[in-house]
DRENDO-1510 file (C-alpha; in Angstrom, 1 decimal, always signed):
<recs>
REC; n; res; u; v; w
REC; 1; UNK; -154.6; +149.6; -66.6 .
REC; 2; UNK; -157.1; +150.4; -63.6 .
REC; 3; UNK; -156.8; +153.3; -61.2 .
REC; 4; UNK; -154.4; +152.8; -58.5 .
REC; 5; UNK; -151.7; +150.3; -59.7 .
REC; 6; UNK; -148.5; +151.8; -61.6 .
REC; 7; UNK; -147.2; +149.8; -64.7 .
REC; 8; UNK; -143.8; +147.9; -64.4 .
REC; 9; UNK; -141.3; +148.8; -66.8 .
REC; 10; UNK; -140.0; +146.1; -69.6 .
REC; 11; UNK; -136.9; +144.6; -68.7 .
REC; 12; UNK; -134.6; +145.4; -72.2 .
REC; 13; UNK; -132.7; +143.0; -74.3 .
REC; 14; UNK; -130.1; +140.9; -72.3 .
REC; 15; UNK; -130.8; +141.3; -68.5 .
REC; 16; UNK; -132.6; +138.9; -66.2 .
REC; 17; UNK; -135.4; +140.0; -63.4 .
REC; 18; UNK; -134.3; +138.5; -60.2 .
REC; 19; UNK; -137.3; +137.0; -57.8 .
REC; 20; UNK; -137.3; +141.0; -55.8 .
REC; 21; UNK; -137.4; +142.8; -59.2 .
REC; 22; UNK; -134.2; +144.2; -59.7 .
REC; 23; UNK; -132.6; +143.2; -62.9 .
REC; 24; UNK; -129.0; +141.7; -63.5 .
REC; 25; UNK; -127.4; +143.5; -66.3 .
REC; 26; UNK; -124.3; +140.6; -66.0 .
REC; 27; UNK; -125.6; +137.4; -66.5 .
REC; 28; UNK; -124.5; +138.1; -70.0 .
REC; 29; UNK; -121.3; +138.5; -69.3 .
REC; 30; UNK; -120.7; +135.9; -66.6 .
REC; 31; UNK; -121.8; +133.6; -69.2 .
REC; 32; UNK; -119.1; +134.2; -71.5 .
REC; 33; UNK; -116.4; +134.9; -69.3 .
REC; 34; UNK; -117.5; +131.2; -67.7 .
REC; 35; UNK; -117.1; +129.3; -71.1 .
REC; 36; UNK; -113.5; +131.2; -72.0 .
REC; 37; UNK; -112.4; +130.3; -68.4 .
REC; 38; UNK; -113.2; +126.6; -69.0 .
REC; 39; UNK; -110.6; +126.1; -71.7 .
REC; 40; UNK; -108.1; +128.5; -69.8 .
REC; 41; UNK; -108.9; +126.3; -66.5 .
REC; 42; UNK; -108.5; +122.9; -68.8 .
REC; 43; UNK; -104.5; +124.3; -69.9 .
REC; 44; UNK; -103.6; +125.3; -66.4 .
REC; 45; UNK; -104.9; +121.8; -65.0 .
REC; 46; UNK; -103.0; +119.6; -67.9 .
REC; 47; UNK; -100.2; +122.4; -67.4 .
REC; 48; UNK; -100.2; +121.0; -63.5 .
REC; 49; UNK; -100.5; +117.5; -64.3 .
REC; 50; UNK; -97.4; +117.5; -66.5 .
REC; 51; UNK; -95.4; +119.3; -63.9 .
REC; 52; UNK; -96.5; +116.7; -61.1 .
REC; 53; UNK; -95.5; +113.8; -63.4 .
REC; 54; UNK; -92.1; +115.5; -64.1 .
REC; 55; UNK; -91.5; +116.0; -60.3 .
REC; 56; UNK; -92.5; +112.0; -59.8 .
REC; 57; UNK; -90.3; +110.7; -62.6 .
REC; 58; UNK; -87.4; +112.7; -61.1 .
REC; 59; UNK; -87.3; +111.6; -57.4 .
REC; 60; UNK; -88.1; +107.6; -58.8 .
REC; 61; UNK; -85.1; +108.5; -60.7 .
REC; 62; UNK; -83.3; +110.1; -58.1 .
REC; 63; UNK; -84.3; +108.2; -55.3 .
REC; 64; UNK; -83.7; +104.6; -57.0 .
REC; 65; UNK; -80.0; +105.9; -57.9 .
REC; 66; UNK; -79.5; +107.0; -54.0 .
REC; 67; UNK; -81.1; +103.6; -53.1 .
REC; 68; UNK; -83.8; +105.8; -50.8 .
REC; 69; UNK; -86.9; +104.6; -52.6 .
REC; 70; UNK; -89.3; +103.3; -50.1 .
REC; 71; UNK; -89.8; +100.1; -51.1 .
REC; 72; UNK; -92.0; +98.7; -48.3 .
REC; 73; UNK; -94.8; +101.8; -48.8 .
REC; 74; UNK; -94.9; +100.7; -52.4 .
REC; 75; UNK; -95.3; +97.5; -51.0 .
REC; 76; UNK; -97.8; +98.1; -48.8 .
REC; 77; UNK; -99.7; +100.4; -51.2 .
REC; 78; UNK; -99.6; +97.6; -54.0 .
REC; 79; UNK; -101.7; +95.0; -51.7 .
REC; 80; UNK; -104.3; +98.0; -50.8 .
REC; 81; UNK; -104.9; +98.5; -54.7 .
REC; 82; UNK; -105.0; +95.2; -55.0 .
REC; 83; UNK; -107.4; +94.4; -52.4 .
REC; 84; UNK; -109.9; +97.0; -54.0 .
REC; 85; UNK; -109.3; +96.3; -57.2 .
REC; 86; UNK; -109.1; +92.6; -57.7 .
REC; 87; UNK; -112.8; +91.0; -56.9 .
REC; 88; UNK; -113.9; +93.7; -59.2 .
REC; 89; UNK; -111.5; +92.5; -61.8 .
REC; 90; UNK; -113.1; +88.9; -61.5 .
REC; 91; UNK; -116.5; +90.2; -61.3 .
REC; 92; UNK; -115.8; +92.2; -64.7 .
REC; 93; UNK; -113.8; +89.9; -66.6 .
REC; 94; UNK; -116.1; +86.8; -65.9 .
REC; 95; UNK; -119.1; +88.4; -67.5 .
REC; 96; UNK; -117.4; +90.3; -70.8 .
REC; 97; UNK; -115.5; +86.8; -71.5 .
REC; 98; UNK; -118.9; +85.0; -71.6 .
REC; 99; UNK; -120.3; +88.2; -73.5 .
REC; 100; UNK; -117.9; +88.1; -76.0 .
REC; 101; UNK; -117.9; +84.4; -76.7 .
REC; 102; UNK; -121.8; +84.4; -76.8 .
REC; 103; UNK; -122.2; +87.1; -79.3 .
REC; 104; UNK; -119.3; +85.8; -81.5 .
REC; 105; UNK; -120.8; +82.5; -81.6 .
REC; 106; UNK; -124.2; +83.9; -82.6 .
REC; 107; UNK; -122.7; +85.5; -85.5 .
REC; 108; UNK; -120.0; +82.7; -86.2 .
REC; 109; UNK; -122.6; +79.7; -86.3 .
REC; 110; UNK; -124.4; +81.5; -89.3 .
REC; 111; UNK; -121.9; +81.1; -91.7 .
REC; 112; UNK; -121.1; +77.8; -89.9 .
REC; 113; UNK; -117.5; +78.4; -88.6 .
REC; 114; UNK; -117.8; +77.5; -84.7 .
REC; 115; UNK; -113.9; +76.9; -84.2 .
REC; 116; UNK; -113.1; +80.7; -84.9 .
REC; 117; UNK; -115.0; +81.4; -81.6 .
REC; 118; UNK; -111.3; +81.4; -79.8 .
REC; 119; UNK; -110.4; +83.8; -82.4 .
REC; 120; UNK; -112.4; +86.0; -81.6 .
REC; 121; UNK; -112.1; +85.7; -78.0 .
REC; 122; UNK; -108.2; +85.7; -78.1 .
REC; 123; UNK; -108.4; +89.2; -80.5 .
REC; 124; UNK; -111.5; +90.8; -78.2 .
REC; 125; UNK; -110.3; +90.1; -74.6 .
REC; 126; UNK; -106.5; +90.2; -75.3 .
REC; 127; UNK; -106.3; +93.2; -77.9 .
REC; 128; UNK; -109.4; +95.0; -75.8 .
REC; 129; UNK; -110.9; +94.0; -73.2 .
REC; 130; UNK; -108.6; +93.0; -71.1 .
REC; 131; UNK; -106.5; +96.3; -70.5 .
REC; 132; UNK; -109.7; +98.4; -70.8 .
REC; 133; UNK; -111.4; +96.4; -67.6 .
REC; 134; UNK; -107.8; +97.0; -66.1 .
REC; 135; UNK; -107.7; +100.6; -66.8 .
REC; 136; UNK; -111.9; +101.4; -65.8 .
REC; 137; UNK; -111.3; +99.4; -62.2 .
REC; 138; UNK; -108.0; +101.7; -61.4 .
REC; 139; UNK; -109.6; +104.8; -63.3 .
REC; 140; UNK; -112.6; +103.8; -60.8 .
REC; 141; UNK; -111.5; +102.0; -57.6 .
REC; 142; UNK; -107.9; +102.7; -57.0 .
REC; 143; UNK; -108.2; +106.3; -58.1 .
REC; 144; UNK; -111.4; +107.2; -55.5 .
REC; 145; UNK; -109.0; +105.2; -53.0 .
REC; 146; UNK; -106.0; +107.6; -54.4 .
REC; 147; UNK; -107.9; +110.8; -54.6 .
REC; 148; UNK; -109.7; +110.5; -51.0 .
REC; 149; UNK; -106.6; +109.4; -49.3 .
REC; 150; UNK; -104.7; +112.9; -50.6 .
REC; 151; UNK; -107.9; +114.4; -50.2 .
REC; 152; UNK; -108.7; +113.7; -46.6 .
REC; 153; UNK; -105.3; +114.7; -45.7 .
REC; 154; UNK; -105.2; +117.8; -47.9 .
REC; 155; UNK; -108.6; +119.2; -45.7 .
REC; 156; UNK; -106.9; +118.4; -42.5 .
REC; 157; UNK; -103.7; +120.4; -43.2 .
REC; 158; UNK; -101.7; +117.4; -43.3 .
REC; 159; UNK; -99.9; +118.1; -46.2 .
REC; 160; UNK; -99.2; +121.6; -45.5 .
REC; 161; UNK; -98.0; +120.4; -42.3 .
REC; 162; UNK; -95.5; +118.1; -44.2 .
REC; 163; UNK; -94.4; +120.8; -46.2 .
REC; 164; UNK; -93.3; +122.8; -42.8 .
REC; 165; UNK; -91.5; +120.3; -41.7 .
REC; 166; UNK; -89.5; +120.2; -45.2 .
REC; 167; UNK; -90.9; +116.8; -46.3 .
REC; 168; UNK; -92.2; +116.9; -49.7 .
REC; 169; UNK; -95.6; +115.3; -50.4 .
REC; 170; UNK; -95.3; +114.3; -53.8 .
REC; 171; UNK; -91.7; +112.2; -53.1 .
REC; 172; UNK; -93.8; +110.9; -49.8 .
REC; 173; UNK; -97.5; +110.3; -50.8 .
REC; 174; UNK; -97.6; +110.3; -54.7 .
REC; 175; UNK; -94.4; +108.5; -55.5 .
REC; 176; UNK; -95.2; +105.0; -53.6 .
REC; 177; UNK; -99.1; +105.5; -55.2 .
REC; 178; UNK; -97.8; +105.6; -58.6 .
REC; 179; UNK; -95.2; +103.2; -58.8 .
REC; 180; UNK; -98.0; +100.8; -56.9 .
REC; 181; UNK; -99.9; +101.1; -59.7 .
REC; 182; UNK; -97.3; +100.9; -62.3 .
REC; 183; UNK; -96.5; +97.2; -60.9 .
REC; 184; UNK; -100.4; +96.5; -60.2 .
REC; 185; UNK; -101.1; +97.0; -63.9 .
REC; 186; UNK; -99.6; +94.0; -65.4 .
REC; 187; UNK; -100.9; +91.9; -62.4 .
REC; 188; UNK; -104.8; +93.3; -63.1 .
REC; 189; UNK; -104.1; +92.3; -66.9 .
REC; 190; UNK; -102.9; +88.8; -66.4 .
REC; 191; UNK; -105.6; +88.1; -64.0 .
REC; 192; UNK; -108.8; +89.7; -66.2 .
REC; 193; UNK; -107.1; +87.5; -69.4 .
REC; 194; UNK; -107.4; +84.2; -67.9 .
REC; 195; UNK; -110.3; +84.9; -66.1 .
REC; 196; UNK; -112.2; +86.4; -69.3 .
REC; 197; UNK; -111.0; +83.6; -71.5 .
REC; 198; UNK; -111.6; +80.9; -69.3 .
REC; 199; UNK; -115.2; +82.1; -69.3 .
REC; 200; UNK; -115.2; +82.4; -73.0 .
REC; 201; UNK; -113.9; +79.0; -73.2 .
REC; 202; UNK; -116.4; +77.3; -70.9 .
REC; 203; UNK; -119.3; +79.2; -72.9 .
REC; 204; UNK; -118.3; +78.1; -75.9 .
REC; 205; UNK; -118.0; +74.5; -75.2 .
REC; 206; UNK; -120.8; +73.9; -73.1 .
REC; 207; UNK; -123.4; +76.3; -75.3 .
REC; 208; UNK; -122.1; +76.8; -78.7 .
REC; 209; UNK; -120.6; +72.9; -78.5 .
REC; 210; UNK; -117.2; +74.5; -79.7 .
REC; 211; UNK; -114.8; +71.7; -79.4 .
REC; 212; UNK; -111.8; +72.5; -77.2 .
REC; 213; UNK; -108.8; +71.8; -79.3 .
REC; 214; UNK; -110.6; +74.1; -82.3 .
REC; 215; UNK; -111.0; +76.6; -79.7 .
REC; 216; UNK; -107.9; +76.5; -78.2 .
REC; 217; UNK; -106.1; +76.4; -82.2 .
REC; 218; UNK; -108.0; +79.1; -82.9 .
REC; 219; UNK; -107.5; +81.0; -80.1 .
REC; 220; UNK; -103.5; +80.7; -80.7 .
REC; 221; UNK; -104.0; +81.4; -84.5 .
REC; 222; UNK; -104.8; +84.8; -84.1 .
REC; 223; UNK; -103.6; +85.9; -80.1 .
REC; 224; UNK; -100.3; +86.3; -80.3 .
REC; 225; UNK; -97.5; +87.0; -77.2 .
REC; 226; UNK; -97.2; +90.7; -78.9 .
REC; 227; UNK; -101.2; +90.9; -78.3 .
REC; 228; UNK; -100.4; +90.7; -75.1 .
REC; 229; UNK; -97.4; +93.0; -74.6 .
REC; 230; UNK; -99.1; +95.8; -76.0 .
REC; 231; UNK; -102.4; +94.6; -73.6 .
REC; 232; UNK; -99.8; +95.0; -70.7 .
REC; 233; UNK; -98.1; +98.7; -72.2 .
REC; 234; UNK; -101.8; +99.9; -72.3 .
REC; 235; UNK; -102.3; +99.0; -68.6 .
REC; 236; UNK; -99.1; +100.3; -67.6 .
REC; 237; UNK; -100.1; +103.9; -69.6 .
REC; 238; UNK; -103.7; +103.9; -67.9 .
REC; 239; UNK; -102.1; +103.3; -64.6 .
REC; 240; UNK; -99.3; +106.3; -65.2 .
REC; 241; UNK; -102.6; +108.4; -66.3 .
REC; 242; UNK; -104.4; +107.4; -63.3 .
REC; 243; UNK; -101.6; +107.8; -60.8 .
REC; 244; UNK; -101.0; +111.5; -61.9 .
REC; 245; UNK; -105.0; +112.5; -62.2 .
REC; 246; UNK; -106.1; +111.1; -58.9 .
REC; 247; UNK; -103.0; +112.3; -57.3 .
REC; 248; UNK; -103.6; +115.8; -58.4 .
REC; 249; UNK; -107.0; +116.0; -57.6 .
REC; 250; UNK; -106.2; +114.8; -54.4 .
REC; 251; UNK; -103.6; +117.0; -53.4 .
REC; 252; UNK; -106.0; +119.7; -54.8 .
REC; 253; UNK; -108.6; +119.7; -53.0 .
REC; 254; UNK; -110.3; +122.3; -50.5 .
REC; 255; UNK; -113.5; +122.9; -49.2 .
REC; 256; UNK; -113.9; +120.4; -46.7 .
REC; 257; UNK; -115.5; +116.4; -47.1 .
REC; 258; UNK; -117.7; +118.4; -50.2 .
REC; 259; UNK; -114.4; +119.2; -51.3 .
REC; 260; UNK; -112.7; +115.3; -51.3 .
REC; 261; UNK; -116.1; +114.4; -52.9 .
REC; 262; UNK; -115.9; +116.3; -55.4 .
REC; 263; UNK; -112.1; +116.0; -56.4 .
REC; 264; UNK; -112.9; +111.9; -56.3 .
REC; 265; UNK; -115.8; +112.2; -58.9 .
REC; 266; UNK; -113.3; +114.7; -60.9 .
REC; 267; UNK; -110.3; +112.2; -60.9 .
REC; 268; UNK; -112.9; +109.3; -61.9 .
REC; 269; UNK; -114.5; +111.2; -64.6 .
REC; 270; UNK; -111.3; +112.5; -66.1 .
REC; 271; UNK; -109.7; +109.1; -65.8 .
REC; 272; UNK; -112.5; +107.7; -68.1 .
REC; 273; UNK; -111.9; +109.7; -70.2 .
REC; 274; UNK; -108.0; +109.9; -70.4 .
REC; 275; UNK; -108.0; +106.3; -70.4 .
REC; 276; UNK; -110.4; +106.2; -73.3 .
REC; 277; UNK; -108.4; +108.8; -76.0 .
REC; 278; UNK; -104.8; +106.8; -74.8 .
REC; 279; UNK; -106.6; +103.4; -75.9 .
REC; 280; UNK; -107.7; +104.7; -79.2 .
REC; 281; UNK; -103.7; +106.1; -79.7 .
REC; 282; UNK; -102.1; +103.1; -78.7 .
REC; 283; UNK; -104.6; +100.9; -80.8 .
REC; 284; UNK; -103.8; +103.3; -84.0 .
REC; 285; UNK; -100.1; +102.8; -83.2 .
REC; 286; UNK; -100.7; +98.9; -83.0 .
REC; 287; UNK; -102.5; +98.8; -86.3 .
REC; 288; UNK; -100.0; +100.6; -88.3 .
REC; 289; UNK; -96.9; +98.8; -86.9 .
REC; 290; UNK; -98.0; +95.2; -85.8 .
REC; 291; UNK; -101.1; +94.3; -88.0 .
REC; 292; UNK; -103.2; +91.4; -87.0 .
REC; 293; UNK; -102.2; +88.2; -89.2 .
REC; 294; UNK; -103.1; +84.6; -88.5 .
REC; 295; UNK; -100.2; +82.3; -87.3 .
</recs>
């Protein structure tokens, strides 16, 4: 050390020098107190998301019984999802139809069995991809519509303006949102079928020169009407997921337009993954109780 300057003491074991040289004795503990919150957070939220899908099932209940369900804003909230969500549909189920019957044909021609092709096209699109497509475009598109609608009113003090007034947001807002989607969810999964096997079927014949009554037998040997009831329960459990996420973020949400884009990526993101687990359940529960057999 030369003459003049003064040595700068270690910083110990578990602290962190900040840019003006004081040291922050904390960080330690704001770390862990952050990753025990996180779970704590996570049970509150669920916690929050059950009670909001109680309160919805009740007034449907309620108000269907008292005949005071608003039937027009469901209405009117059906054809909005619909509008958002229904080019995307076509735009995804086009290209996974043609995916599917390309790589299945690929693998199908080597052990020289080309009229299975609508097999596997009936089992991937009806069993999978067809309520999966459903569930990602409301998980994606209807719940950002969902969550920024709530959203932009939430920031605005709409909603707590409603509340003075004694009008309840959730019977108002969430209730006609929910029950859109509920009714959109079979609609979505009828349109991405035909659209994804028509593909399939148009691939097949014209590049793996499948004929079109093999495809078509093949496709009826193994896609059965009870493929296609559980497609249409899987769409109607992604939509109830996505109803109550997105609807919760929204009405959740503070900090100003930050604040509505954050709660949107929040409601997409844990839609995914909602959507995702209840797929792999309801697939589980259709393998024990309705194997696949050829008709």
């Amino acid at each position: 050390m030369t003459a003049g300057t003064l040595s700068r003491p270690a910083v110990p074991s578990g602290a962190v020098e900040r840019a003006n040289g004081t040291v922050d004795w904390q960080w330690p503990r704001r770390v862990i107190s952050r990753f025990v919150g996180m779970p704590v957070k996570s049970i509150a939220t669920a916690g929050r998301a059950v009670l909001l899908a109680g309160a919805v099932i009740r007034y449907i209940v309620t108000d269907t019984v008292s005949l005071r369900l608003p039937v027009g804003e469901v209405v009117v909230q059906v054809w909005t999802l619909y509008k958002v969500t229904a080019l995307p549909a076509l735009l995804m189920a086009i290209p996974f139809g043609g995916m599917v019957a390309v790589q299945s044909s690929g693998l199908i021609n080597q052990v020289g069995a080309n009229s299975l092709v609508g097999a596997a096209s009936g089992v991937g699109v009806v069993r999978q991809g067809a309520p999966i497509t459903a569930g990602l475009l409301m998980g994606g598109a209807a719940a950002a519509a969902i969550a920024s609608d709530l959203g932009a009113r939430a920031i605005r003090e709409e909603l707590d303006a409603l509340r003075v007034m004694g009008i309840d947001p959730v019977r108002n807002l969430v209730v006609p949102r929910f029950l859109a989607l509920i009714l959109l969810a079979p609609i979505l999964t009828a349109v991405i079928i035909a659209s994804a096997v028509g593909a399939a079927f148009v691939l097949a014949v014209t590049v793996s020169e499948v004929t079109s009554g093999s495809f078509w037998a093949s496709f009826g040997a193994f896609a059965k009407m009870v493929d296609v009831w559980f497609a249409i329960i899987k769409a109607i459990v992604f939509a109830a997921i996505v109803g109550i996420v997105s609807s919760l973020k929204g009405l959740e949400t503070k900090g100003g337009p930050r604040g509505v884009a954050d709660a949107v990526n929040a409601s997409v993101v844990l839609n995914v993954v909602g959507i995702v687990i209840a797929n792999l359940v309801i697939t589980q529960l259709q393998t024990m109780f309705f194997p696949m057999q050829v008709a």
